[in-house]
C-alpha positions as CSV (number, residue, x, y, z in Angstrom):
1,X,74.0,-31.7,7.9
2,X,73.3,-29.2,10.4
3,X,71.0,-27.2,8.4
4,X,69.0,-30.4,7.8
5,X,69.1,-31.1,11.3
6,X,67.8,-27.0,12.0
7,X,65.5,-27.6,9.8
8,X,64.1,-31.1,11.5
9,X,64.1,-29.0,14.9
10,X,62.1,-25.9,13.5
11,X,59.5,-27.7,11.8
12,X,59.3,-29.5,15.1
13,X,58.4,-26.7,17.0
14,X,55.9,-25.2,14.7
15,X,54.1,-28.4,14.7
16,X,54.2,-28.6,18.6
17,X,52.8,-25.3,18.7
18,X,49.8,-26.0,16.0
19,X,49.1,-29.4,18.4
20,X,45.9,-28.7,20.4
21,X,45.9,-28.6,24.1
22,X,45.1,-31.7,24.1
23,X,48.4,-32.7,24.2
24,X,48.6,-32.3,28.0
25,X,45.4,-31.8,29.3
26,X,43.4,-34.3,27.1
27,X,40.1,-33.8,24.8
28,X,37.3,-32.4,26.9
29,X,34.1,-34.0,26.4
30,X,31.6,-32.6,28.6
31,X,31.0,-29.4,30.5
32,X,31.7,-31.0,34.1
33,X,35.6,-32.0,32.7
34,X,35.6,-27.9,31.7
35,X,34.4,-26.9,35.1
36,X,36.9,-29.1,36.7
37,X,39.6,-27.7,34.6
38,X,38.9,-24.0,35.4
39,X,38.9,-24.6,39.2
40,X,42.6,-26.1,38.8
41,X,43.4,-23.1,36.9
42,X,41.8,-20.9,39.3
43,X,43.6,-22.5,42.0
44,X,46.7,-21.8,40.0
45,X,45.8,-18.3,39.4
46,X,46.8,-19.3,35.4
47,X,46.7,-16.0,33.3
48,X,46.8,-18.0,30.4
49,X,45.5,-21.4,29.3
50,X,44.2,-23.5,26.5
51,X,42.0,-27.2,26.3
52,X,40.3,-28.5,23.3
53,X,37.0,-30.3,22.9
54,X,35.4,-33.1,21.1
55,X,33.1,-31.5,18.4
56,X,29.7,-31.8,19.8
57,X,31.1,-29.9,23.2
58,X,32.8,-27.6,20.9
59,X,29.8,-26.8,19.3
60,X,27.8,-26.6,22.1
61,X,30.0,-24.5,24.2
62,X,30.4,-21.5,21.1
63,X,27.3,-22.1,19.9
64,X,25.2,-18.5,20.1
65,X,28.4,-16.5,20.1
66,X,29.7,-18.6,23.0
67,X,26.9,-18.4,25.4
68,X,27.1,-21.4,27.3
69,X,31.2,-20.7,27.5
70,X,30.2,-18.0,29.3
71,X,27.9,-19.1,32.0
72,X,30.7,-22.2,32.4
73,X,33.0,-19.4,32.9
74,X,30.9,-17.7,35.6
75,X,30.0,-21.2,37.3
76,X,34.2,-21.5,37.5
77,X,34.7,-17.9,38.6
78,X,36.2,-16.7,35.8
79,X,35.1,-13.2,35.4
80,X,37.2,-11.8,32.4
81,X,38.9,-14.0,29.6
82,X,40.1,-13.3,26.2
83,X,39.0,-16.2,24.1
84,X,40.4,-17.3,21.1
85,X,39.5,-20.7,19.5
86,X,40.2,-22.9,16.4
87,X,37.1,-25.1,15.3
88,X,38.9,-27.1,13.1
89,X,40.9,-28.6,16.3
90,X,38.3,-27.9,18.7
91,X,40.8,-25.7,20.4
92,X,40.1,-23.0,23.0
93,X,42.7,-20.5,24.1
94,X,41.9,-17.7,27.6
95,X,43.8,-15.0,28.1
96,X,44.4,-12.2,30.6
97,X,42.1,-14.4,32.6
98,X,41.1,-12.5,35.7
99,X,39.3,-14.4,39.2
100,X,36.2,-13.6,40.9
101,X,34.2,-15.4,43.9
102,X,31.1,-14.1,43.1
103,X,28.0,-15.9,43.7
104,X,26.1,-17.3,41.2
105,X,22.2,-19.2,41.0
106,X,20.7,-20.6,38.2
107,X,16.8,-20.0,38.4
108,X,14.0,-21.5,35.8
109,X,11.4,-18.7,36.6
110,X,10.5,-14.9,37.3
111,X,9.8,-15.6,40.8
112,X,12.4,-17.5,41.8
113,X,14.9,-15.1,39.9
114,X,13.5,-12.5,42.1
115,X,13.5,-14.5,45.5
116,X,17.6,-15.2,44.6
117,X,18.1,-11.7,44.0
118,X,16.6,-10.8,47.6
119,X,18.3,-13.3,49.3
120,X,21.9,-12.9,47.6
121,X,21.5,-8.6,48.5
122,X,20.0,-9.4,51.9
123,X,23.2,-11.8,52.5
124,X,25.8,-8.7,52.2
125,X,26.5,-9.5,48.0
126,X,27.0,-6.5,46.0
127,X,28.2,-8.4,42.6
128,X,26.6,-11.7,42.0
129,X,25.0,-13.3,38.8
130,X,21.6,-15.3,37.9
131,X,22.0,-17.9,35.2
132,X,18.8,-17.7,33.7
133,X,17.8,-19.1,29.9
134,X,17.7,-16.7,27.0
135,X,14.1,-16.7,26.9
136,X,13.5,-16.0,30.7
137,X,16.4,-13.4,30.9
138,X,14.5,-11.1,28.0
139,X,11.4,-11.3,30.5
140,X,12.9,-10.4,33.6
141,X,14.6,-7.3,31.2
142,X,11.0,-6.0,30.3
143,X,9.5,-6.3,33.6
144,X,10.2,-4.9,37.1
145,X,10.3,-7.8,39.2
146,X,13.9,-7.5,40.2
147,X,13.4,-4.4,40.9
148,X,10.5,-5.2,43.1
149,X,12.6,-8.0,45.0
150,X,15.3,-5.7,45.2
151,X,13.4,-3.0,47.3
152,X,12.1,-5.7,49.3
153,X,15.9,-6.5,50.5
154,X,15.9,-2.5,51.0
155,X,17.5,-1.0,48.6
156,X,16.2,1.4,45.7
157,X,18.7,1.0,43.1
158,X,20.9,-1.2,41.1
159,X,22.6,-2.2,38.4
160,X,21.3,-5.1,36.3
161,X,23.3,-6.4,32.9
162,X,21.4,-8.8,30.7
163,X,22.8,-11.0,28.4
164,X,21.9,-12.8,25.1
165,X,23.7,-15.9,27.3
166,X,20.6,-15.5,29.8
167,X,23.2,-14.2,32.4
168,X,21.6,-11.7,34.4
169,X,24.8,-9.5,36.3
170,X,23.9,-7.2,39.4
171,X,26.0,-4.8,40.7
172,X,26.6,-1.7,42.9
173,X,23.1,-1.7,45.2
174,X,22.1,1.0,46.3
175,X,20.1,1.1,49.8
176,X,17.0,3.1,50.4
177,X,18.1,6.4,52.1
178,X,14.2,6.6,54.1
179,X,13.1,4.4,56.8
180,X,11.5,1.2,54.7
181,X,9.8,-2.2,55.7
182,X,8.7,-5.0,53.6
183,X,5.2,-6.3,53.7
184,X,5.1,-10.1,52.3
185,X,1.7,-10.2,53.7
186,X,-0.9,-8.6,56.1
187,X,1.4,-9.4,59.3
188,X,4.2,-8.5,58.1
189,X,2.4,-4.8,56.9
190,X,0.7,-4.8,60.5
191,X,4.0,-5.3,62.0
192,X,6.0,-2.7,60.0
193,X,3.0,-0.2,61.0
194,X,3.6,-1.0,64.7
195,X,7.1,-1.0,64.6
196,X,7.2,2.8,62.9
197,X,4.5,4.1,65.3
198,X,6.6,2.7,68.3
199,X,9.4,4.8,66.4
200,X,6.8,8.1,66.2
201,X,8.3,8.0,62.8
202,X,5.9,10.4,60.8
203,X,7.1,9.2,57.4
204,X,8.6,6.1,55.9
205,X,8.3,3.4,53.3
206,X,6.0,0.3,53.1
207,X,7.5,-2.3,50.0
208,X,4.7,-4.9,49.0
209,X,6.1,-8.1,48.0
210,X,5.0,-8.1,43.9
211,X,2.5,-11.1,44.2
212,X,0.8,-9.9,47.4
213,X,0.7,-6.4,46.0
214,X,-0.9,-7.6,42.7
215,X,-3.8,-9.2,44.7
216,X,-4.4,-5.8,46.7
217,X,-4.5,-3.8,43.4
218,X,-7.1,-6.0,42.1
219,X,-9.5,-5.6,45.0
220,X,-9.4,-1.9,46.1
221,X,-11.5,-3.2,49.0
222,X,-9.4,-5.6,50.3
223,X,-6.3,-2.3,49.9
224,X,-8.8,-0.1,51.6
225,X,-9.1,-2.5,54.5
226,X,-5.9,-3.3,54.8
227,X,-5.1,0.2,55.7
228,X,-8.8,0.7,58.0
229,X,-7.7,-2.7,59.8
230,X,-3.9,-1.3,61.0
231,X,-3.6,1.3,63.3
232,X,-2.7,4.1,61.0
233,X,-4.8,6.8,61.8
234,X,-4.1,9.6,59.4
235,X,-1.6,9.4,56.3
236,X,-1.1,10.4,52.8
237,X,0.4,7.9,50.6
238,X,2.5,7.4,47.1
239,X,3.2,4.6,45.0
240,X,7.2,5.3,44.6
241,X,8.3,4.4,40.9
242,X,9.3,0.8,42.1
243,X,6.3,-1.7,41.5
244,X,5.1,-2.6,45.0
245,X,6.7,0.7,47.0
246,X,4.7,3.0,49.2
247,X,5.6,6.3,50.4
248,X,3.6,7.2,53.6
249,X,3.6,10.7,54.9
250,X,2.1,12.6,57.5
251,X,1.5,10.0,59.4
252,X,-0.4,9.6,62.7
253,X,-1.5,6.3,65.0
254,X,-4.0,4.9,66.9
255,X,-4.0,3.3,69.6
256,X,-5.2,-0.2,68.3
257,X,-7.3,-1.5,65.2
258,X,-10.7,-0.3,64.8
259,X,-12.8,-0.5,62.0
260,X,-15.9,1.8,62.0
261,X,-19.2,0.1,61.0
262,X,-22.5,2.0,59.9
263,X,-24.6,-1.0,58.9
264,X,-24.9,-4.4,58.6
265,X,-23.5,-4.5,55.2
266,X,-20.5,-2.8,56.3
267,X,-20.5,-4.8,59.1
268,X,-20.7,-8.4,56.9
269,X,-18.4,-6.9,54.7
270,X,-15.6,-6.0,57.4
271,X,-15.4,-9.3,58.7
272,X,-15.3,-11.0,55.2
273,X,-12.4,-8.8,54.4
274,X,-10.5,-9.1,57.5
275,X,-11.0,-12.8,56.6
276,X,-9.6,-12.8,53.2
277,X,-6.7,-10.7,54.9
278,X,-6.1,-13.1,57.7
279,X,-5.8,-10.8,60.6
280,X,-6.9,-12.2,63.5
281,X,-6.8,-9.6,66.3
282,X,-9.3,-6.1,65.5
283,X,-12.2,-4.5,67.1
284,X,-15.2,-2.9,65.3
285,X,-17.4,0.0,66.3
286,X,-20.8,-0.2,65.4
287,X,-20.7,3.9,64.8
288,X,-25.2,3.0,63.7
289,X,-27.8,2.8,67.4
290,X,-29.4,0.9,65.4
291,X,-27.2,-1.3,64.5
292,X,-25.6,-2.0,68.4
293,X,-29.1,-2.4,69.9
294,X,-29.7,-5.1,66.7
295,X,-26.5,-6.9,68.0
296,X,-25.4,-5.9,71.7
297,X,-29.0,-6.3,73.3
298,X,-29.2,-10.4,72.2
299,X,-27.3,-13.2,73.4
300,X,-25.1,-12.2,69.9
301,X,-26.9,-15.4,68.1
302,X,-27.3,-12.3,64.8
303,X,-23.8,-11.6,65.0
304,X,-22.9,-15.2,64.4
305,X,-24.6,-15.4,61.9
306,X,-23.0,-12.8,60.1
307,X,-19.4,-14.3,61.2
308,X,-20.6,-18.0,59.9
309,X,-21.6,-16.3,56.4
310,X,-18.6,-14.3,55.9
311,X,-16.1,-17.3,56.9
312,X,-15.2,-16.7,60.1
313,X,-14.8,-20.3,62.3
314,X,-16.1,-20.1,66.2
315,X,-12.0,-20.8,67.3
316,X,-12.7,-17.0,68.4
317,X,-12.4,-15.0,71.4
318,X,-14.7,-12.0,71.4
319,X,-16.2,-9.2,73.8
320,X,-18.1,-6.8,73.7
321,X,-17.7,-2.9,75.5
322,X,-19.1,0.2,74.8
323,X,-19.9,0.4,71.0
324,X,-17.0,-1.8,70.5
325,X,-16.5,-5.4,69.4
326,X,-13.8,-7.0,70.2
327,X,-11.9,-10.2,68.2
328,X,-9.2,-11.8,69.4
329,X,-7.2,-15.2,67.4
330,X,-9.8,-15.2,64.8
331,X,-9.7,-17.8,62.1
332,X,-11.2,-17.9,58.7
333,X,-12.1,-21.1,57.1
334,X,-10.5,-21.3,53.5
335,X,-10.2,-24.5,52.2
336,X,-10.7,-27.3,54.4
337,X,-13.3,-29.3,52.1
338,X,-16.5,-29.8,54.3
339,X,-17.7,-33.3,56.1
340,X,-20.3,-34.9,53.4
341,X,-21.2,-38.2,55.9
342,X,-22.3,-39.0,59.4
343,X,-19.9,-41.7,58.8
344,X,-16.9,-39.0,57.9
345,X,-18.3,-36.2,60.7
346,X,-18.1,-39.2,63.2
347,X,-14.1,-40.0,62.1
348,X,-13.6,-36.7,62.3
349,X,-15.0,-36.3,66.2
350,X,-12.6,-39.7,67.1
351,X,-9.8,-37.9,65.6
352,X,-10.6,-34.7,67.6
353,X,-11.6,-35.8,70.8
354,X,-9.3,-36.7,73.3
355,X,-9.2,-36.9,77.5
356,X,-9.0,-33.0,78.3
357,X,-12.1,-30.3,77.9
358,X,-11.7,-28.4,75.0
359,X,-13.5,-27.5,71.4
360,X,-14.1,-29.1,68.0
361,X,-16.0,-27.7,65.4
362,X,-17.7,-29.7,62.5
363,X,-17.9,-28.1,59.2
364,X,-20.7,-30.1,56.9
365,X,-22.5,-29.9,53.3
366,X,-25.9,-28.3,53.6
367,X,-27.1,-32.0,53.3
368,X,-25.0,-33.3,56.2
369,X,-25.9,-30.2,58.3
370,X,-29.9,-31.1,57.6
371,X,-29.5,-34.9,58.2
372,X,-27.9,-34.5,61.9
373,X,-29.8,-30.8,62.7
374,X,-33.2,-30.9,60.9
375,X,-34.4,-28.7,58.5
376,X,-34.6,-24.8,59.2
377,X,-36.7,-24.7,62.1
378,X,-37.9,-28.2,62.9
379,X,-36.3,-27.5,66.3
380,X,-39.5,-25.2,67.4
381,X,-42.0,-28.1,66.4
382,X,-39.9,-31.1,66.7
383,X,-36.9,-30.9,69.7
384,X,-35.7,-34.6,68.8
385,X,-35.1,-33.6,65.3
386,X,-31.3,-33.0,66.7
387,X,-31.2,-36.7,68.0
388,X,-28.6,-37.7,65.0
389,X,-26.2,-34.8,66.1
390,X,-26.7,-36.0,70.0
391,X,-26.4,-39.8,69.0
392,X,-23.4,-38.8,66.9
393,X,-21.7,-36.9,70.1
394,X,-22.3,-39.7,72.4
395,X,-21.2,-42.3,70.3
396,X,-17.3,-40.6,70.3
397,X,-17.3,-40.6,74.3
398,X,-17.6,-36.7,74.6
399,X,-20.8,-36.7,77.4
400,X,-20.6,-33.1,79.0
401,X,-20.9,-30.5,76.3
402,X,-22.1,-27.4,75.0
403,X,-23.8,-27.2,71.0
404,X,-23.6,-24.8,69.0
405,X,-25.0,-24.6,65.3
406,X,-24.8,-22.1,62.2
407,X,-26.9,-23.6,59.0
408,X,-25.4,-20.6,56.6
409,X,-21.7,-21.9,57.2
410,X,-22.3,-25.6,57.9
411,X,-20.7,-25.3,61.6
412,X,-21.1,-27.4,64.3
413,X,-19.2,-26.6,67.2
414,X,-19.0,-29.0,70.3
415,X,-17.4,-27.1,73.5
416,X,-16.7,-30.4,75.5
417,X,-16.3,-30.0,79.2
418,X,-15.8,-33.9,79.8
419,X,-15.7,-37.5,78.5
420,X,-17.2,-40.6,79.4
421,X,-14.5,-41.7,81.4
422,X,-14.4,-38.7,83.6
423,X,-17.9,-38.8,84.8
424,X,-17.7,-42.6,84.9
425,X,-14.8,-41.8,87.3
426,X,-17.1,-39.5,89.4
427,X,-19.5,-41.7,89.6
428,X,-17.8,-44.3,91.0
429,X,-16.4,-41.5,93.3
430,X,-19.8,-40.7,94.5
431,X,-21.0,-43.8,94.8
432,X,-18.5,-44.8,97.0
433,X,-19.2,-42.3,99.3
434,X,-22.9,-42.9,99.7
435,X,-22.0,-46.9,100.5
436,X,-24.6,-49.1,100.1
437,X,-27.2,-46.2,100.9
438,X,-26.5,-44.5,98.5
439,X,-28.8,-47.0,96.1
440,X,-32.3,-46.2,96.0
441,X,-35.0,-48.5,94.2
442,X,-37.3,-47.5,91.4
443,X,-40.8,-48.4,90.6
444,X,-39.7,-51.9,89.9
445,X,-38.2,-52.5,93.0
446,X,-35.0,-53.1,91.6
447,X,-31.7,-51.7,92.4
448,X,-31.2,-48.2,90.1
449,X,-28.9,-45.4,90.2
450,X,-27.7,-43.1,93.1
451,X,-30.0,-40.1,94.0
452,X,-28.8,-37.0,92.2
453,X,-30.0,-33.4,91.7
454,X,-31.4,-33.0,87.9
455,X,-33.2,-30.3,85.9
456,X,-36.0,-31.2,84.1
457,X,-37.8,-29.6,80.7
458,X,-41.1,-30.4,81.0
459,X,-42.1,-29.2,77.5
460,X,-39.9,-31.3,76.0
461,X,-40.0,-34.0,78.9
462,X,-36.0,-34.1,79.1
463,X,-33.5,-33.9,82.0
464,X,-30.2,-32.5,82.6
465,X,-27.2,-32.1,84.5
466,X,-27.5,-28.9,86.3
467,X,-24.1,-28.2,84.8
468,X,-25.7,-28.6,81.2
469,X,-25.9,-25.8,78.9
470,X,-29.5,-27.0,77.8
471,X,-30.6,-26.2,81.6
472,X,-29.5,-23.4,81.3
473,X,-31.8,-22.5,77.8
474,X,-35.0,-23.8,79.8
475,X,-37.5,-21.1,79.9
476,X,-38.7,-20.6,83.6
477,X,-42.0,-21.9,82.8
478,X,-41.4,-24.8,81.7
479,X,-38.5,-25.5,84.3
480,X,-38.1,-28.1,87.3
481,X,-35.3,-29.5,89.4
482,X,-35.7,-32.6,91.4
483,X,-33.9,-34.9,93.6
484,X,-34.5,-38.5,91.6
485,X,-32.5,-41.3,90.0
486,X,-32.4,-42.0,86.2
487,X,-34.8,-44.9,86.0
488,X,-37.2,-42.9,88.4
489,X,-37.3,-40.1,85.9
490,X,-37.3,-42.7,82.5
491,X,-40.1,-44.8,84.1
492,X,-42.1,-41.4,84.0
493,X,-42.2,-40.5,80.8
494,X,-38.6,-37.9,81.1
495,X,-35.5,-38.8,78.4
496,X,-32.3,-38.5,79.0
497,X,-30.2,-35.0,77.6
498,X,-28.5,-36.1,74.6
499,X,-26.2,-33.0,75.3
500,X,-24.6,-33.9,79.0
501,X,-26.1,-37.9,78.7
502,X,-27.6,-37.9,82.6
């Protein structure tokens, strides 16, 4: 009877220890209930543990020589197991399980593999993991992007583990031993430049973020300028062996950006490059006599010209000394689609304008630009042809203004030195002072408009506000100024400016 009974117990015990996990922890049926699991037993600090799984997680989960076990097993901080399993149960056993609290990203692309890399070494990690797919983790081991993001956290060397699993391990960075900047874009490079010359340091390394350093090796022009437009004076450089480093040696500084012009072509061609660049503060020297008497002896109306064609916008600030030009907050227009109506250039003015002085530009289609402007020089037969832009101007309340115009780029800028209500505000101002003889009376004999000072045009029979940047265009001969009213002046034969609206 006690054998029997020996015999009950034993075969007990085997089949207790055949019984899947199961038993006390339940069937797993998704990865989340897995997850959940290995943060118990991490919180446990279990050596040793077991689950089992319906069969599609099963599957799933050792599918691919377990690939997907293992990124649940990063995800859960496990960072070595011994695994042992039984598909028939659906039974997983880990041993000499060993913790981690590495960090971990999952990423769907090159780029922002590479962006996770940087950001996980620039954070102080030295033993992290990206969870990539299969497919992405093969490209990422054929090119050098990581490497490339790597060296743009600062540091030359690493170790990098793929995995059939898409896991992409990094360990043990190494830091560049040389003094190093990145350069994302042109201000970052101009920066890193100004920071090393503040430094005197003779030497050091530039690292090109990949994308930005892709676009510069495509356009040797646009590399060439970028180096002309910085103050580096004198340097030999080295593409290092990581894609987008740049040793620079023998180095020596200037003591700001100039770029050396010896014609117009170089000249055109500087600007449009410093355009596609974006830098915003440089100076050129126009090395050609030729060339400076060309632009430095007019009113710079030829330079403009040049800026409108390669991009540039007239938000500019610019001065001229010596041989040099000087540019400061320049903008380039990119992408901003250009105004194809009156009806749209006219939203676009109410939008802009407002109550304090200031400056709007208008940038139209060729046919917007020759319904409000006139065709290429109508102005020289035909001064009203720019009525449309005037009665455009005056419509949105601006009244005190200056015009400027560039056909090649479609600009229109508007420097606006006051609005309706302002002057309507003088006015009354004024003609309170004067009381009630202050009013004169015109040809009718009826009441008109205080006396006021005015310039008058009369080739083109206009008149102005003294203040008016028209006056200020009137050629000598064909200038007057006068003491009148408005309806004195209308009643003989003179129009009002459509620029400052007398």
């Amino acid at each position: 009877m006690n054998k029997r009974l020996l015999s009950l117990l034993l075969a007990a015990l085997l089949l207790l220890a055949l019984l899947p996990a199961a038993a006390a922890d339940g069937t797993l049926a998704s990865e989340q209930e897995v997850l959940e699991l290995f943060a118990e037993k991490k919180t446990a600090k279990a050596e040793e543990f077991e689950f089992t799984c319906d069969k599609a997680l099963f599957q799933a989960l050792m599918a691919d020589n377990a690939s997907r076990l293992s990124v649940l097993e990063i995800k859960g901080g496990i960072a070595e197991a011994r695994i042992r399993f039984s598909e028939k149960s659906g039974l997983i056993r880990l041993s000499q399980v060993k913790y981690s609290d590495d960090p971990w990203v999952e990423c769907a692309e090159e780029e922002q593999a590479g962006l996770a890399l940087r950001e996980l070494l620039r954070s102080g990690n030295g033993s992290f993991s990206l969870l990539c797919t299969p497919e992405l983790a093969r490209s990422l081991a054929k090119s050098a992007i990581l490497r490339s993001y790597a060296a743009l956290a600062g540091f030359g060397d690493l170790k990098l583990t793929y995995f059939a699993s898409g896991v992409v391990q990094v360990r043990d960075p190494v830091p560049f031993e040389t003094a190093w900047a990145p350069a994302e874009d042109t201000a970052q490079f101009d920066a890193a430049v100004e920071g090393f010359s503040l430094q005197e340091a003779d030497e050091f390394l530039i690292v090109f973020a990949p994308a930005f350093y892709e676009r510069l090796e495509e356009d040797e022009e646009q590399y060439r300028m970028l180096h002309a437009s910085s103050i580096l004076d004198r340097y030999s450089y080295d593409p290092g062996e990581i894609y987008g480093s740049v040793s620079y040696t023998r180095v020596s500084y200037l003591p700001e950006t100039s770029l050396v012009c010896r014609s117009e072509a170089e000249l055109r061609e500087a600007i449009s490059h410093l355009g596609a660049l974006e830098i915003s503060n440089f100076r050129l020297y126009l090395a050609d006599e030729d060339l400076r008497e060309e632009l430095l002896d007019t009113p710079l109306a030829y330079l403009h010209h040049m800026e409108a064609e390669a991009g540039m916008t007239y938000e500019v600030e610019i001065s001229h000394s010596d041989n040099f030009i000087h540019y400061t907050n320049a903008h380039f227009r990119v992408s901003t689609p250009p105004l194809s109506t009156a009806e749209e250039a006219e939203d676009y003015l109410l939008a802009q304008a407002g109550d304090e002085a200031g400056q709007i530009s208008l940038y139209c289609t060729p046919e917007l630009f020759t319904e409000l402007a006139g065709e290429e020089g109508a102005f020289l037969e035909d001064p009203n042809c720019l009525d449309p832009i005037y009665d455009l101007i005056a419509r949105t309340g601006i009244r005190d203004y200056d015009l400027a115009l560039n056909r090649p780029s479609g600009a229109i800028r508007i420097q606006v030195f006051a609005y309706a209500s302002e002057l309507e505000e003088l006015e009354e101002l004024e003609t309170a002072e004067l009381g009630e003889e202050g009013g004169t009376r015109g040809l009718s004999g009826e009441e008109s408009s205080p006396l006021r000072h005015y310039v008058l045009n009369t080739n083109t029979m206009r008149f102005h506000y003294p203040t008016c940047a028209s006056a200020q265009e009137i050629a000598e001969r064909n200038r007057m100024e006068c003491d009148s009213t408005r309806e004195t002046l209308i009643e003989a034969g003179y129009r009002p400016c459509g620029r400052c609206n007398p």
